[in-house]
Backbone atoms as SQL, in Angstrom:
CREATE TABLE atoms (id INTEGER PRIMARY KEY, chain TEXT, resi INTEGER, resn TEXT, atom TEXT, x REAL, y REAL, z REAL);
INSERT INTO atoms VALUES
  (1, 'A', 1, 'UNK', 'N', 57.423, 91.971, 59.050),
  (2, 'A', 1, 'UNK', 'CA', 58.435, 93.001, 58.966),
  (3, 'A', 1, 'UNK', 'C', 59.421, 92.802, 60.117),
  (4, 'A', 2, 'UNK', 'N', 60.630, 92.981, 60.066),
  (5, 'A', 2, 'UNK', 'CA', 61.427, 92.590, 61.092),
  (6, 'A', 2, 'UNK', 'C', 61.935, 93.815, 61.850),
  (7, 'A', 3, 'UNK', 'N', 62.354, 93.730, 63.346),
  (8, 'A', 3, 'UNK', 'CA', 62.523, 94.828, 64.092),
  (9, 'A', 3, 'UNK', 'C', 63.230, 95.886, 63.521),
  (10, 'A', 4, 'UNK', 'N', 64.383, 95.675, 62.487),
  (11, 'A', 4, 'UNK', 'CA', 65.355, 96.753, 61.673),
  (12, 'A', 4, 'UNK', 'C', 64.325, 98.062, 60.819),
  (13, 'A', 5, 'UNK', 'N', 63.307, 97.237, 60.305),
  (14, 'A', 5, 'UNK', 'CA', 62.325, 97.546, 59.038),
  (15, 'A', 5, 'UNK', 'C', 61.573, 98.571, 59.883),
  (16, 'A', 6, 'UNK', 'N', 61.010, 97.936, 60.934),
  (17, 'A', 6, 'UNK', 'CA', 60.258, 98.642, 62.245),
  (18, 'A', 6, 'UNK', 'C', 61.023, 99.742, 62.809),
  (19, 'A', 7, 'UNK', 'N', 61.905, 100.035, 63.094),
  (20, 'A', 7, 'UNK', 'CA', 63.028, 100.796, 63.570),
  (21, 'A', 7, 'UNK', 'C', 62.972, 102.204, 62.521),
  (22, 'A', 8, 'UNK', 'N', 63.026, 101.928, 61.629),
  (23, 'A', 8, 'UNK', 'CA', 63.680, 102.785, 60.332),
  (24, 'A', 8, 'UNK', 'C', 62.118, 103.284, 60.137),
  (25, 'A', 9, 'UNK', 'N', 61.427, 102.396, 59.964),
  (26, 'A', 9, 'UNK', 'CA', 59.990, 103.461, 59.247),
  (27, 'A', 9, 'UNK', 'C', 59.530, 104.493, 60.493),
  (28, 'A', 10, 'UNK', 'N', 59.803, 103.568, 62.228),
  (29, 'A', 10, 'UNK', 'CA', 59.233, 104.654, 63.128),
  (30, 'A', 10, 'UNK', 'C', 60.575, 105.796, 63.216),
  (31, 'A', 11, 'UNK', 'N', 61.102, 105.612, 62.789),
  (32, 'A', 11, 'UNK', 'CA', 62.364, 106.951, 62.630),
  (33, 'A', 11, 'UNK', 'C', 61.534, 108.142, 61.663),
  (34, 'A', 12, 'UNK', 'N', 61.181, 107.457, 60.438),
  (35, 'A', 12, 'UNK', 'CA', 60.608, 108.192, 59.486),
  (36, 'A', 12, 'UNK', 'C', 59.654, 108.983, 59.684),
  (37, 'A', 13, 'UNK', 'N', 58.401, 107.557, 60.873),
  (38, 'A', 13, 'UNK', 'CA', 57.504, 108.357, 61.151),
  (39, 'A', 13, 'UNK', 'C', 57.500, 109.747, 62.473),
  (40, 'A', 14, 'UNK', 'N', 58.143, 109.612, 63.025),
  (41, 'A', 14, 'UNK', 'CA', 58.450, 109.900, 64.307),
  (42, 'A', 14, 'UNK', 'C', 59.111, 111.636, 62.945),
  (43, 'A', 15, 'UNK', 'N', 60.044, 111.658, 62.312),
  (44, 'A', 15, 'UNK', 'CA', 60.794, 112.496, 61.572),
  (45, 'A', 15, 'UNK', 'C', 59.621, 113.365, 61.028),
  (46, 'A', 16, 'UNK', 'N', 58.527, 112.737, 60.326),
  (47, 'A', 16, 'UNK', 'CA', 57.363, 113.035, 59.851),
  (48, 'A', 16, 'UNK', 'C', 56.736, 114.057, 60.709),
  (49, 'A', 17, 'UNK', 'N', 56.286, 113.622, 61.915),
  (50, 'A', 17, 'UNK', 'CA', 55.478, 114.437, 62.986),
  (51, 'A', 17, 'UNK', 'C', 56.522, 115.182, 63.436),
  (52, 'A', 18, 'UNK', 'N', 57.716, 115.292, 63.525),
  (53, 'A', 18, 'UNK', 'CA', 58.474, 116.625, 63.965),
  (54, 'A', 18, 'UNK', 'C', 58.366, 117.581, 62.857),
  (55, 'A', 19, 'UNK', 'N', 58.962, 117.187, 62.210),
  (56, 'A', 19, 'UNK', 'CA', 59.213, 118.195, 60.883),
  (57, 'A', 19, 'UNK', 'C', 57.545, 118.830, 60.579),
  (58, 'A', 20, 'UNK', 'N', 56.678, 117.999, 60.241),
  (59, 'A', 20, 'UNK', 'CA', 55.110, 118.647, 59.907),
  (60, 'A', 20, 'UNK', 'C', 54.017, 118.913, 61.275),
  (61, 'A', 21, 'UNK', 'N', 54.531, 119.087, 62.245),
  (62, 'A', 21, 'UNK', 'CA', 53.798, 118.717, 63.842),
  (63, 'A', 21, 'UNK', 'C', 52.452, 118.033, 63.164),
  (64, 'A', 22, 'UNK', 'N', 52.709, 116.715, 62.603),
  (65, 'A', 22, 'UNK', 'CA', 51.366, 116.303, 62.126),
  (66, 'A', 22, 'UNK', 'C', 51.657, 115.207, 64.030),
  (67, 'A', 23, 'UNK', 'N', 50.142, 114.666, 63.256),
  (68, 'A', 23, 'UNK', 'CA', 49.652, 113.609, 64.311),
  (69, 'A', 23, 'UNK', 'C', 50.701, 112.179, 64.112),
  (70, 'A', 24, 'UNK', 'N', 51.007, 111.747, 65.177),
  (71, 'A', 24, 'UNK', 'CA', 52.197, 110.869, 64.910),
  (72, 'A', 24, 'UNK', 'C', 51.591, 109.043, 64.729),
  (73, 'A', 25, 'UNK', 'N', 50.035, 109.503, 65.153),
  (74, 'A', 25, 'UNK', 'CA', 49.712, 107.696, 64.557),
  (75, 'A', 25, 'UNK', 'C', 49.385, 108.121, 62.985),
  (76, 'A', 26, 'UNK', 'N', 48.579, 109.329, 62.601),
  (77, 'A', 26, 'UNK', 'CA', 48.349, 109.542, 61.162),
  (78, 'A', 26, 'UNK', 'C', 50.126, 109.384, 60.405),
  (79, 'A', 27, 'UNK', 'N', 51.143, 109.881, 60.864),
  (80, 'A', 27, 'UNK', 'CA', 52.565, 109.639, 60.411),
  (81, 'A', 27, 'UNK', 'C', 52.448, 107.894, 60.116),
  (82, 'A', 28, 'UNK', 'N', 52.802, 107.434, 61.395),
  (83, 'A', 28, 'UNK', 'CA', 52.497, 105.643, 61.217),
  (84, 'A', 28, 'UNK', 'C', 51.689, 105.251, 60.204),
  (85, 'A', 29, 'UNK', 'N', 50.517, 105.353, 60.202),
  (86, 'A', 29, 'UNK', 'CA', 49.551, 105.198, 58.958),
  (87, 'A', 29, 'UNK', 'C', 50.106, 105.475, 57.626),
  (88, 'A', 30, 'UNK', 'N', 50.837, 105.985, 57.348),
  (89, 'A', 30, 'UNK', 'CA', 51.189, 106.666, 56.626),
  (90, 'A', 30, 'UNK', 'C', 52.270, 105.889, 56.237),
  (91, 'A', 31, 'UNK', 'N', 53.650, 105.695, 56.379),
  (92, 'A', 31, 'UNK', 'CA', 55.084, 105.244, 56.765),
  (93, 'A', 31, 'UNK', 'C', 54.847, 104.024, 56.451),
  (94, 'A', 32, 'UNK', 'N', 54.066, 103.288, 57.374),
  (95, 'A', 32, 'UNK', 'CA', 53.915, 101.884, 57.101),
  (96, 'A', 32, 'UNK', 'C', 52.629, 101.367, 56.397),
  (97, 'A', 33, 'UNK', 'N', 52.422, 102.220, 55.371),
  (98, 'A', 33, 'UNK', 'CA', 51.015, 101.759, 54.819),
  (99, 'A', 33, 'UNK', 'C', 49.910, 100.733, 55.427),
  (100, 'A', 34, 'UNK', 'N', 49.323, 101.417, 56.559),
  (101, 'A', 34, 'UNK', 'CA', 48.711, 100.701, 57.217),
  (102, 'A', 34, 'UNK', 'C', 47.084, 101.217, 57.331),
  (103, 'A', 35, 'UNK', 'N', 45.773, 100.842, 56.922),
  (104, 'A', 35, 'UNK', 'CA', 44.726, 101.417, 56.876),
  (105, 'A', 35, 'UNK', 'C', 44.011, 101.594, 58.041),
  (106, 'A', 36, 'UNK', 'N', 44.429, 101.042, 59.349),
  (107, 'A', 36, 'UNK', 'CA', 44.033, 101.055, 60.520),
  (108, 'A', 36, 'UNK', 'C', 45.446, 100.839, 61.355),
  (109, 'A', 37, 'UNK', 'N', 45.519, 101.375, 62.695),
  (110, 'A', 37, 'UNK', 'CA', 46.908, 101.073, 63.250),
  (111, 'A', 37, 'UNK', 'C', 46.760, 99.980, 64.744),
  (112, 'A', 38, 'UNK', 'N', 45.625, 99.276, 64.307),
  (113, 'A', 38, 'UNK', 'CA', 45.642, 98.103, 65.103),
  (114, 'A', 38, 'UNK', 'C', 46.146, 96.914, 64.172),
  (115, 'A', 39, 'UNK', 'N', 46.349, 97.504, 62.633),
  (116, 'A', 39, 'UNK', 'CA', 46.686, 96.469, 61.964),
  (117, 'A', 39, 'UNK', 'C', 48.764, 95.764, 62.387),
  (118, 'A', 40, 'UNK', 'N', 48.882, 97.152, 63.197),
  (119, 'A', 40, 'UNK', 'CA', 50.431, 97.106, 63.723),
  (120, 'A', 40, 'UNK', 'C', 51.164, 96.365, 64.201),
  (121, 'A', 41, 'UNK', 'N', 52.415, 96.042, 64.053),
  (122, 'A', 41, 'UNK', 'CA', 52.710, 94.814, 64.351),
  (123, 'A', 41, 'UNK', 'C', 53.251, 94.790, 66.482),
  (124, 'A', 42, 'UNK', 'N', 52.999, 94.623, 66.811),
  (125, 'A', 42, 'UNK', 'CA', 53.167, 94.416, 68.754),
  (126, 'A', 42, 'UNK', 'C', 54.246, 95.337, 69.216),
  (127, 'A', 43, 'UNK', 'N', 55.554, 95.207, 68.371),
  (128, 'A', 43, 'UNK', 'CA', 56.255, 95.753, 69.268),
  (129, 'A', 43, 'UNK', 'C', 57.002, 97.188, 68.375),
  (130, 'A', 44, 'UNK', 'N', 56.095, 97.582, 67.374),
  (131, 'A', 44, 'UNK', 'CA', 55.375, 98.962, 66.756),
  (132, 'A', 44, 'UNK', 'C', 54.833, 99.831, 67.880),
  (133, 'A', 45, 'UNK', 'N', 53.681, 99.118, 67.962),
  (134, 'A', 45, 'UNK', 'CA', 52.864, 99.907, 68.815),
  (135, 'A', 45, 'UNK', 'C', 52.827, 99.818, 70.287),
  (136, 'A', 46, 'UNK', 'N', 54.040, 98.925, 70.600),
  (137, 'A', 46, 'UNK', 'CA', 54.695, 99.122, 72.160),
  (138, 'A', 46, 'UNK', 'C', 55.950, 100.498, 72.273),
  (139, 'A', 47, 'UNK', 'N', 56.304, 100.801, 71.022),
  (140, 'A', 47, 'UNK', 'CA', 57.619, 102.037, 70.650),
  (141, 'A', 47, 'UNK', 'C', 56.601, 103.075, 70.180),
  (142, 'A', 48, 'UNK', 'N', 55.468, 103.332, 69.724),
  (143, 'A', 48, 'UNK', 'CA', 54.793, 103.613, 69.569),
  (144, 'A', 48, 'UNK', 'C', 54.060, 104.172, 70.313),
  (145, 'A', 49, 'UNK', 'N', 53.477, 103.484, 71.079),
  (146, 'A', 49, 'UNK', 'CA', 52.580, 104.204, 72.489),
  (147, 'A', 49, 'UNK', 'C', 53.605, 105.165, 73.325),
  (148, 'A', 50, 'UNK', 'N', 54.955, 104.355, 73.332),
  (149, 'A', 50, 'UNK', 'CA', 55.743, 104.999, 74.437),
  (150, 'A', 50, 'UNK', 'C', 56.474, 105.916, 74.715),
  (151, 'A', 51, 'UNK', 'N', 56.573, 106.300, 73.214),
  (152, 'A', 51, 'UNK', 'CA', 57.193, 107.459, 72.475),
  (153, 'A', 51, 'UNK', 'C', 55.771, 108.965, 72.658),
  (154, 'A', 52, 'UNK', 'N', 55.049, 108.698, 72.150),
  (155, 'A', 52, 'UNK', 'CA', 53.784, 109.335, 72.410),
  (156, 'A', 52, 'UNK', 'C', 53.703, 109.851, 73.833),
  (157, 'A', 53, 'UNK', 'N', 53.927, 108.617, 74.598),
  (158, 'A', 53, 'UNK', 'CA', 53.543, 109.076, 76.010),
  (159, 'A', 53, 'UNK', 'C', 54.560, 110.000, 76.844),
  (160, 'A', 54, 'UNK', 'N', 55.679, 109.764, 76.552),
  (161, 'A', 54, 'UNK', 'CA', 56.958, 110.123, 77.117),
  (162, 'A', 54, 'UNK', 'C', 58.271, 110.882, 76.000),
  (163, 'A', 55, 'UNK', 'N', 57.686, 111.421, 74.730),
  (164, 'A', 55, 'UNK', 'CA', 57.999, 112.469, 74.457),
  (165, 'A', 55, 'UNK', 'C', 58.779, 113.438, 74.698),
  (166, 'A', 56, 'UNK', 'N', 57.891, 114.214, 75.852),
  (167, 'A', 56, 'UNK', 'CA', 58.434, 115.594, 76.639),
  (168, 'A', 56, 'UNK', 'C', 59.836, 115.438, 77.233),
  (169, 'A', 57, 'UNK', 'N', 59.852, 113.852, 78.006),
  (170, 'A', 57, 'UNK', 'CA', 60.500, 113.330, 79.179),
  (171, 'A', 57, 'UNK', 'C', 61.848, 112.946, 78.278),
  (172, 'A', 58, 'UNK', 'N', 61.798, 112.200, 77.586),
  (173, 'A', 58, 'UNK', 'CA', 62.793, 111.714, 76.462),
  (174, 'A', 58, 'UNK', 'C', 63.658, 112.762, 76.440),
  (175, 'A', 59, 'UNK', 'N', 62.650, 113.989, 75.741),
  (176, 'A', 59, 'UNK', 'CA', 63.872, 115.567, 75.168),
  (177, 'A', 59, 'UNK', 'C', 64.186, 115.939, 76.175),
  (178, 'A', 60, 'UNK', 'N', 63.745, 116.060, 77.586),
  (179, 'A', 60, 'UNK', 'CA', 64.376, 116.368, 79.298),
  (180, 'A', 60, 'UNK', 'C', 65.211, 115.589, 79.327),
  (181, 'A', 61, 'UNK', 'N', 65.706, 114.031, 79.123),
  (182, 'A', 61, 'UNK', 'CA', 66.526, 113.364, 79.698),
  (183, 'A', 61, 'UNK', 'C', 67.376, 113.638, 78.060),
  (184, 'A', 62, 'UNK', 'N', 67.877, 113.304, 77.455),
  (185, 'A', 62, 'UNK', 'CA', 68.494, 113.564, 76.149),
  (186, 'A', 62, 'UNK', 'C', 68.921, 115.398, 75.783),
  (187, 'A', 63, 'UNK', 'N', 68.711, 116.276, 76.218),
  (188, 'A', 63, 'UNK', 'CA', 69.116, 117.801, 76.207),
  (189, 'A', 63, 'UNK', 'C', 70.419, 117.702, 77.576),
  (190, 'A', 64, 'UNK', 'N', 69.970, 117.349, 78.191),
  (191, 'A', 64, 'UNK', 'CA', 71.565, 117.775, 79.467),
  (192, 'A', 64, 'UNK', 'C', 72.861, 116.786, 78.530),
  (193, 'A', 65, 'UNK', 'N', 72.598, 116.132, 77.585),
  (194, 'A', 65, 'UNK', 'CA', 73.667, 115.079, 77.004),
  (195, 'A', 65, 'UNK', 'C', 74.334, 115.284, 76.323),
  (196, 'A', 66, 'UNK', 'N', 73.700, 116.663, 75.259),
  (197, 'A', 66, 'UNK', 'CA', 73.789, 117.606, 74.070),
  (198, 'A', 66, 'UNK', 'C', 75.044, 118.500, 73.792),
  (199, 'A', 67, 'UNK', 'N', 75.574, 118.467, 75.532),
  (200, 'A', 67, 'UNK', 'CA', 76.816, 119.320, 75.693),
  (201, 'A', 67, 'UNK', 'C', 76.676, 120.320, 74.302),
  (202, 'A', 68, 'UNK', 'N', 76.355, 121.749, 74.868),
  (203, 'A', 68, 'UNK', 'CA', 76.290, 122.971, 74.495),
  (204, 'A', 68, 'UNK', 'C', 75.401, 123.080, 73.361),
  (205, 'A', 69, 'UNK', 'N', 74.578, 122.442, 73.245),
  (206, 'A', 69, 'UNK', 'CA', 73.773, 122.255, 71.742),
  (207, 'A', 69, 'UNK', 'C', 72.163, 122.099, 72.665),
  (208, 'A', 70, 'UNK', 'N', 70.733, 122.437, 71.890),
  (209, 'A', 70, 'UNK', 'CA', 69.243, 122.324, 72.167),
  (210, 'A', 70, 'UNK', 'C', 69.167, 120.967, 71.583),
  (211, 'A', 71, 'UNK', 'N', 68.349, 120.611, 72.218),
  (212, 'A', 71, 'UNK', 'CA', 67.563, 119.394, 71.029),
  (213, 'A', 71, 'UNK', 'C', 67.167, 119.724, 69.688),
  (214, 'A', 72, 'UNK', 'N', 66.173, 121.540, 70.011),
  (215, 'A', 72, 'UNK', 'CA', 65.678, 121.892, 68.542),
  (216, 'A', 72, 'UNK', 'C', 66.707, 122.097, 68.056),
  (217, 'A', 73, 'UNK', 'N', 67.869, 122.428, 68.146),
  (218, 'A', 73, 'UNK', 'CA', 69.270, 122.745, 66.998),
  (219, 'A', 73, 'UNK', 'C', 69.388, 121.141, 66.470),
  (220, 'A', 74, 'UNK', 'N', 69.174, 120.403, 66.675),
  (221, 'A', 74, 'UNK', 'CA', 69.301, 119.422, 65.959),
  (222, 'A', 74, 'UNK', 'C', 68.392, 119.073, 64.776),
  (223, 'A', 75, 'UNK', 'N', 69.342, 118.203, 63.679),
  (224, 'A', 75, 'UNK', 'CA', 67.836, 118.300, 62.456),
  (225, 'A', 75, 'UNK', 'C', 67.108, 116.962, 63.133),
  (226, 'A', 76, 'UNK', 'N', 65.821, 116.684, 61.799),
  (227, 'A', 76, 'UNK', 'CA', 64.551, 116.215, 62.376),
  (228, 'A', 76, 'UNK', 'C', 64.983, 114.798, 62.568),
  (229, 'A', 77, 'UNK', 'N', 65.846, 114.572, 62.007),
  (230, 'A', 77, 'UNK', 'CA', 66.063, 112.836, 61.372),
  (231, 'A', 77, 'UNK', 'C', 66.707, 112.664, 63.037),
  (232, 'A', 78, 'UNK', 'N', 67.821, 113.418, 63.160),
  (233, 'A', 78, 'UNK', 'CA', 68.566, 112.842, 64.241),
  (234, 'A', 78, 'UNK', 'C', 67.779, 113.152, 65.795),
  (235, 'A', 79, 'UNK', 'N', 66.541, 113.874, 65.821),
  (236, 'A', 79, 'UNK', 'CA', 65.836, 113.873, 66.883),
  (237, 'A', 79, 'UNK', 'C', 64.688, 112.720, 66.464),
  (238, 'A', 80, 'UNK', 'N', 64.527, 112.423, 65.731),
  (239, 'A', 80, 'UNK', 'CA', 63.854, 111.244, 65.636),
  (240, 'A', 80, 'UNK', 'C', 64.625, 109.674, 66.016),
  (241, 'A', 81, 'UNK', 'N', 65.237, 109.765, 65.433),
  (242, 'A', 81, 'UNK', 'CA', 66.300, 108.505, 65.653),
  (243, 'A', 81, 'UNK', 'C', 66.739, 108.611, 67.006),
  (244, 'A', 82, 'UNK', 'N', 67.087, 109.739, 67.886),
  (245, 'A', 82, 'UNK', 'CA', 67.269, 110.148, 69.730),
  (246, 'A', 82, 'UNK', 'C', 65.858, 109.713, 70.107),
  (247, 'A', 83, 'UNK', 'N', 64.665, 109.299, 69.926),
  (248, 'A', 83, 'UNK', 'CA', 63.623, 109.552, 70.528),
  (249, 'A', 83, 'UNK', 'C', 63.357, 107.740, 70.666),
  (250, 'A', 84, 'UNK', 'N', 63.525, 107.639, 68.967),
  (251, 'A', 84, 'UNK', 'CA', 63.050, 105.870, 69.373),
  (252, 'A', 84, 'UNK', 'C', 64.183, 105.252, 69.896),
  (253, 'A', 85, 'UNK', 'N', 65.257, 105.289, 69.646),
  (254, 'A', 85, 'UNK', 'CA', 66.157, 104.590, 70.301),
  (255, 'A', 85, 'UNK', 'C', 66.339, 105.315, 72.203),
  (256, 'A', 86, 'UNK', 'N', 65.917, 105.867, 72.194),
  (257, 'A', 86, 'UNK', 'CA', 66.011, 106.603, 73.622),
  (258, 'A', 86, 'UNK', 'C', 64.786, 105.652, 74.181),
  (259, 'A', 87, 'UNK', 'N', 63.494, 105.487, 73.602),
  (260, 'A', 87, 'UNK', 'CA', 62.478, 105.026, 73.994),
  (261, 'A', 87, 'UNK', 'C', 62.571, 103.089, 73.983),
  (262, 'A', 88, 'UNK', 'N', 64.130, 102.686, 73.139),
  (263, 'A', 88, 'UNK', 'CA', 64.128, 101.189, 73.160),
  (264, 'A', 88, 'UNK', 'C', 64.820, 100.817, 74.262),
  (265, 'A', 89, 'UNK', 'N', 65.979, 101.828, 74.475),
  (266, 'A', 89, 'UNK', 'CA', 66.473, 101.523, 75.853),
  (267, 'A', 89, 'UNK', 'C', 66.084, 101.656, 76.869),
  (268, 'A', 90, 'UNK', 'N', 64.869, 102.300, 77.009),
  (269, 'A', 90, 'UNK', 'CA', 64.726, 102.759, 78.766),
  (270, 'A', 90, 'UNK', 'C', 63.086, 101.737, 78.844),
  (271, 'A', 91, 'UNK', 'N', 62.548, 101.515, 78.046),
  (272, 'A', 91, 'UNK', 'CA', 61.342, 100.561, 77.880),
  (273, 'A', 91, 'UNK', 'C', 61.981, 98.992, 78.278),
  (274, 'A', 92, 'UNK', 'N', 63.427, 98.988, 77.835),
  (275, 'A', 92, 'UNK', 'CA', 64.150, 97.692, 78.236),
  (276, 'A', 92, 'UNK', 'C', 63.650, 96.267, 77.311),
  (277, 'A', 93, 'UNK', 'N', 63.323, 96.702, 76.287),
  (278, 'A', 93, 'UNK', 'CA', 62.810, 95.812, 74.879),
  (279, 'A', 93, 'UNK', 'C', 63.432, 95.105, 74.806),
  (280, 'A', 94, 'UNK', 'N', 64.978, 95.829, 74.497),
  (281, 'A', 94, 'UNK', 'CA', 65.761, 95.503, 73.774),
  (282, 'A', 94, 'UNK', 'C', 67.267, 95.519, 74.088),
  (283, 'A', 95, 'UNK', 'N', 67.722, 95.031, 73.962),
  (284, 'A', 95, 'UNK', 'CA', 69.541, 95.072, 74.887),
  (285, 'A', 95, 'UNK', 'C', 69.828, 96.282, 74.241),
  (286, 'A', 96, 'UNK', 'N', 70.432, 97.386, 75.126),
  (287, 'A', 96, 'UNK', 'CA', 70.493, 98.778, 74.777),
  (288, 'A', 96, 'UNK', 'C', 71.738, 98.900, 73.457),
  (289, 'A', 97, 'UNK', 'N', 72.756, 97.901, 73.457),
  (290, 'A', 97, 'UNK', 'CA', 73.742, 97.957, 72.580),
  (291, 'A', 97, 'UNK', 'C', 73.414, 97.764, 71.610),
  (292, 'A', 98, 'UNK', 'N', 72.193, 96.960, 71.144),
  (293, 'A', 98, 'UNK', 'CA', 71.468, 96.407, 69.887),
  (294, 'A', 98, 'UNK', 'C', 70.559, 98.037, 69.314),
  (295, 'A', 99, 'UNK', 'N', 69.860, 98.760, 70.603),
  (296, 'A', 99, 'UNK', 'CA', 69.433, 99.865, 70.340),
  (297, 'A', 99, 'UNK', 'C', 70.213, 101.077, 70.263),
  (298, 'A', 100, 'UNK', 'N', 71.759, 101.123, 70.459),
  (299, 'A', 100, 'UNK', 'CA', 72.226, 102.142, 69.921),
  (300, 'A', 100, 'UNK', 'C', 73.068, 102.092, 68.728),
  (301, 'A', 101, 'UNK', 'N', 73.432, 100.339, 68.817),
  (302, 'A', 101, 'UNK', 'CA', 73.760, 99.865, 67.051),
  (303, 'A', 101, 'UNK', 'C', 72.612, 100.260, 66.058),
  (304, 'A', 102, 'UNK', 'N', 71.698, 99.882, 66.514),
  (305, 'A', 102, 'UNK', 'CA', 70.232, 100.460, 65.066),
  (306, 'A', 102, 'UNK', 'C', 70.561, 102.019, 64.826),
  (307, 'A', 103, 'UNK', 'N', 70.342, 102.472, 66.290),
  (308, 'A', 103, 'UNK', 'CA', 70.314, 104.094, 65.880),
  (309, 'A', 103, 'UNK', 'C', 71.929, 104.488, 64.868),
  (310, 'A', 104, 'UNK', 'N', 72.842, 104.074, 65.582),
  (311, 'A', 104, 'UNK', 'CA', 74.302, 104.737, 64.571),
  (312, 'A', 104, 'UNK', 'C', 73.850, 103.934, 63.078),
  (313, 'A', 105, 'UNK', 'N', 73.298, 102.557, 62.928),
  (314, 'A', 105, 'UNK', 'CA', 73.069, 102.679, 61.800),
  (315, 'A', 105, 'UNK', 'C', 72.448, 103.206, 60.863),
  (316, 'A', 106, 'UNK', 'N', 71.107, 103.563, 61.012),
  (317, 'A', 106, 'UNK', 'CA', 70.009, 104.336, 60.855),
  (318, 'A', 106, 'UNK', 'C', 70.691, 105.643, 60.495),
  (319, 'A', 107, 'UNK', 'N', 71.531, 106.319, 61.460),
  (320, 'A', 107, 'UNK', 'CA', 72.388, 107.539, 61.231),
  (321, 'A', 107, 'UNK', 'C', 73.026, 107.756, 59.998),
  (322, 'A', 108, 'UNK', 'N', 74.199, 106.533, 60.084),
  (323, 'A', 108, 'UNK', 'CA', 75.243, 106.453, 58.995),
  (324, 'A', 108, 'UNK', 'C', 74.309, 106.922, 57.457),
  (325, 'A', 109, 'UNK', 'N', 72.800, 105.774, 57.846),
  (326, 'A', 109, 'UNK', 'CA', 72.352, 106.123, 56.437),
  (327, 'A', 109, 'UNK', 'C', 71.649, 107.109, 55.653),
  (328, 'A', 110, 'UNK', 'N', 71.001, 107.966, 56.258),
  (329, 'A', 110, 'UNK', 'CA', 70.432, 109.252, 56.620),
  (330, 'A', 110, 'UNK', 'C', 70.486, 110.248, 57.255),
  (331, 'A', 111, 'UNK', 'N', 71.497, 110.731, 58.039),
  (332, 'A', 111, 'UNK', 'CA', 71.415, 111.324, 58.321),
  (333, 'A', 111, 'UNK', 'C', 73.251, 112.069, 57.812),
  (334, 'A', 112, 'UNK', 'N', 73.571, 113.528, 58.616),
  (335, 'A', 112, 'UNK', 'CA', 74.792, 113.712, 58.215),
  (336, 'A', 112, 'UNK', 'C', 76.277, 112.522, 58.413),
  (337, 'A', 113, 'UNK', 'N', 76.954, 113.176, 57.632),
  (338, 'A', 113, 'UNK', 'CA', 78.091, 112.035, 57.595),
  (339, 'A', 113, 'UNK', 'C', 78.687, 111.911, 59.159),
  (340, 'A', 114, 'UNK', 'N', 78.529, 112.592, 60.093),
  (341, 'A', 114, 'UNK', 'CA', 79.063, 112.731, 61.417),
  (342, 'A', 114, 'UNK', 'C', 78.228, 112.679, 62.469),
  (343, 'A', 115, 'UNK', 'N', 76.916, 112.755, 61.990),
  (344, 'A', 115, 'UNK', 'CA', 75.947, 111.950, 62.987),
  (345, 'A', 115, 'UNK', 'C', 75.883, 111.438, 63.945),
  (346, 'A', 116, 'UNK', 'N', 76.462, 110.345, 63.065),
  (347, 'A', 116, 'UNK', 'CA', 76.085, 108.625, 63.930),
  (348, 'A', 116, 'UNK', 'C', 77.141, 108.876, 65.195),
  (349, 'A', 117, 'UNK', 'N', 78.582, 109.896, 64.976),
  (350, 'A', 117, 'UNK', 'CA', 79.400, 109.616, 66.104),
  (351, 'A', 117, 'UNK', 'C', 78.526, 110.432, 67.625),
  (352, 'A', 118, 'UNK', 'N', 77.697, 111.215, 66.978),
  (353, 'A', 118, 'UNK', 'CA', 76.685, 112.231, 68.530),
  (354, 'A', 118, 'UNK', 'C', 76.010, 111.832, 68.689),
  (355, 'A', 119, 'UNK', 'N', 75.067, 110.799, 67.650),
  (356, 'A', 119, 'UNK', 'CA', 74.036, 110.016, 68.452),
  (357, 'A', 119, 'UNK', 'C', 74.788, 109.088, 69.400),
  (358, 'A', 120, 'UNK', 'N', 75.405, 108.072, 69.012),
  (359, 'A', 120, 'UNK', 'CA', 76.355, 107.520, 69.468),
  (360, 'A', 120, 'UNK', 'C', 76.736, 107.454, 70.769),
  (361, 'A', 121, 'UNK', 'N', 77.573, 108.868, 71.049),
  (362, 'A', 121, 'UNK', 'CA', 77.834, 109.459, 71.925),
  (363, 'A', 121, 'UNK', 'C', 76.812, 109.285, 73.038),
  (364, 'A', 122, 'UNK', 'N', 75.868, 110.261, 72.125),
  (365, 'A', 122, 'UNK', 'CA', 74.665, 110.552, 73.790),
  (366, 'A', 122, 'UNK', 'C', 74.098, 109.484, 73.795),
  (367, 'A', 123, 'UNK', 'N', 73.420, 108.466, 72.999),
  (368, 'A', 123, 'UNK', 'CA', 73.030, 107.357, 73.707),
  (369, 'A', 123, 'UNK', 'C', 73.551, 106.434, 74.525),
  (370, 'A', 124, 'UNK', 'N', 75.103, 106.361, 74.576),
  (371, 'A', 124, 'UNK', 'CA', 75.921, 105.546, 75.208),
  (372, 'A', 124, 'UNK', 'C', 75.506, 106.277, 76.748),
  (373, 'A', 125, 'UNK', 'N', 75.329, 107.619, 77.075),
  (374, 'A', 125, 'UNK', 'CA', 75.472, 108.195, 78.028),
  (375, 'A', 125, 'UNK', 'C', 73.847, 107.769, 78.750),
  (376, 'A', 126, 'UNK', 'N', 72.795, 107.691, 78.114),
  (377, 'A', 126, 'UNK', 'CA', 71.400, 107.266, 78.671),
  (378, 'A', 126, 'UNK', 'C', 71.543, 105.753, 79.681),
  (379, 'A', 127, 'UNK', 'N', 71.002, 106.299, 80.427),
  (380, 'A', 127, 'UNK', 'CA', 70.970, 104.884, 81.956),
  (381, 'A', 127, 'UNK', 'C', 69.662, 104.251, 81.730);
């Protein structure tokens, strides 16, 4: 599966456990039809772990960015898509321009038609 494919299902899954406060590896399991989640592919379960771990910290650093808006006022898709791409840039995976190109794309395709310009926005603003 290639990093784009990876990107988009942990959006889904990540969307999954907000919207249902389910468990977010049972989400994964789930998303990526996977019967065990060691079956995962490396750098899954490196966005994966890190998202899990740093969560709380993510919506602390991503809410002061929001200019006049909560995180929870946002819908699930576009706090999902803020979380992994928040979690590709600061993990340093991935060249951050490549991780806020996925996220506006990811946006454009799911989420509202004006989206992609606030994700956009606030991720450009993350150090």
């Amino acid at each position: 599966m290639n990093r784009h494919k990876i990107r988009e299902n942990l959006v889904f899954s990540v969307y999954q456990h907000l919207l249902l406060n389910k468990d977010l590896n049972s989400c994964v399991l789930d998303i990526f039809s996977l019967d065990n989640i060691d079956e995962a592919d490396e750098y899954l379960l490196l966005l994966l772990s890190d998202i899990k771990e740093n969560k709380f910290r993510y919506i602390e650093i991503i809410t002061p960015l929001l200019k006049k808006w909560s995180f929870n006022r946002l819908n699930y898709i576009d706090q999902a898509i803020l979380l992994v791409a928040t979690s590709e840039i600061l993990t340093a995976k991935v060249d951050r321009a490549v991780a806020i190109d996925e996220a506006v794309n990811i946006a454009k395709e799911y989420s509202d038609d004006e989206s992609f310009k606030y994700i956009n926005g606030v991720l450009d603003q993350i150090k």
